[in-house]
N, C-alpha and C positions, 0 to 999 in steps of 0.2 A: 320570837314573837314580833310581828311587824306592827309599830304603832298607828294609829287612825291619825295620831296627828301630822304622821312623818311622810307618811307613804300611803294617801285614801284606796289608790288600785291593788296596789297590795295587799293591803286591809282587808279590801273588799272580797279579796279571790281567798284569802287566808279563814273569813269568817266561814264564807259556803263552802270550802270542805271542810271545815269544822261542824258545821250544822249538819252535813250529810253524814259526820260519821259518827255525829252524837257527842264530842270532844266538847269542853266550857268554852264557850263564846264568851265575846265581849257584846252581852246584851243591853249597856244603857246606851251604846253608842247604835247600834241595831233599830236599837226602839226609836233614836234621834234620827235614825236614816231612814227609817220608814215610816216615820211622822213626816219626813220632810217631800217624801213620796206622792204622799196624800197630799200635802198644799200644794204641790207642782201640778197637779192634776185642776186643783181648784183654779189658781193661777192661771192656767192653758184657757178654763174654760171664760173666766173674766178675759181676759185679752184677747178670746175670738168674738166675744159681745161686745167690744170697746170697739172692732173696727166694723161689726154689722151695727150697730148704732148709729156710728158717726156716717155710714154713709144712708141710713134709713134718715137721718137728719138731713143730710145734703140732697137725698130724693126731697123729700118733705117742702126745705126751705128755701130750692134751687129747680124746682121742676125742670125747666127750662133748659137745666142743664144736664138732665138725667141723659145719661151713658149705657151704652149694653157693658162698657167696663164695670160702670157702678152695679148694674143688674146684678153680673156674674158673681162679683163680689159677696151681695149679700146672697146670691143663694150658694156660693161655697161654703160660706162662714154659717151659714143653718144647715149645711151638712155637715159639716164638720163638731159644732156644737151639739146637733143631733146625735153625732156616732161618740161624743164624749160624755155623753147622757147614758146611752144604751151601754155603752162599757163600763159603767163608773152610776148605775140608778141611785147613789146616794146622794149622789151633788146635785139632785133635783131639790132637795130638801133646802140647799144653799144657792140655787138659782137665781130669788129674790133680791139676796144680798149682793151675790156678782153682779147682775145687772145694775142693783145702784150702785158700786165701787166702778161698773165700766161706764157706765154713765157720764161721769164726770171730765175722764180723759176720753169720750168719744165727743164729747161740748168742744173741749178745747183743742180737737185737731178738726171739726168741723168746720167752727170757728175758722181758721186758719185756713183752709181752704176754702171755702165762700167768700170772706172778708165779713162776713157779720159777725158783729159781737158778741161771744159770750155769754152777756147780760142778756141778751135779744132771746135766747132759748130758754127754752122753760128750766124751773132751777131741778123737779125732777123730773125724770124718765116721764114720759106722755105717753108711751106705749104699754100696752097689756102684756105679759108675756108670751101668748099665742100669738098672736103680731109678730113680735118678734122673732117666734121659732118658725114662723110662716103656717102655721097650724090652725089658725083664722083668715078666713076670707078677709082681701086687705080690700 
């Protein structure tokens, strides 16, 4: 029997022909790999909202400097956030929260690319979440 702690790929290929053929599995570590499944999902979708924030901020507080680079950007990032909504309809329920947790680190790489301060941006999110999925006339 190949340990989870020694050897994860093996582990891994060791458990799914175990499951396929009905053999006892090592299900607390199963259940830890596919809890951790589900947050790498959640994860994906906070970090494609941290860099359509931060450039919906840089439109916002930088007009002048708006780019068809920055366009493309945020309409990747709303498709892409789109199609991780349509594969995954639960993490609508946790939308709210991603947005404030991307929030924070789209301030502080805005920041840093404009040269304004941190403190200069509002402390939360200003945007509606239709705005931000582009799902509202901007």
């Amino acid at each position: 029997m190949v340990q989870y702690e020694t050897d994860f790929y093996a582990w891994t290929r060791e458990q799914a022909a175990k499951l396929r053929t009905g053999a006892p599995i090592d299900a607390e570590h199963i259940a830890e790999e596919l809890e951790s499944l589900g947050r790498s999902e959640e994860q994906q979708l906070t970090n494609r909202l941290a860099v359509l924030l931060q450039h919906l901020l840089k439109c916002e507080y930088q007009p002048e400097r708006r780019s068809a680079s920055w366009d493309a950007t945020i309409k990747e990032q709303r498709r892409r956030v789109e199609r991780l909504l349509k594969q995954n309809p639960s993490l609508q329920a946790k939308l709210a929260e991603c947005i404030e947790d991307a929030y924070q680190t789209a301030v502080t790489f805005a920041a840093l690319e404009t040269g304004i301060l941190e403190e200069d941006f509002p402390s939360e999110c200003p945007y509606q979440p239709e705005f931000i999925l582009g799902t509202a006339n901007e």
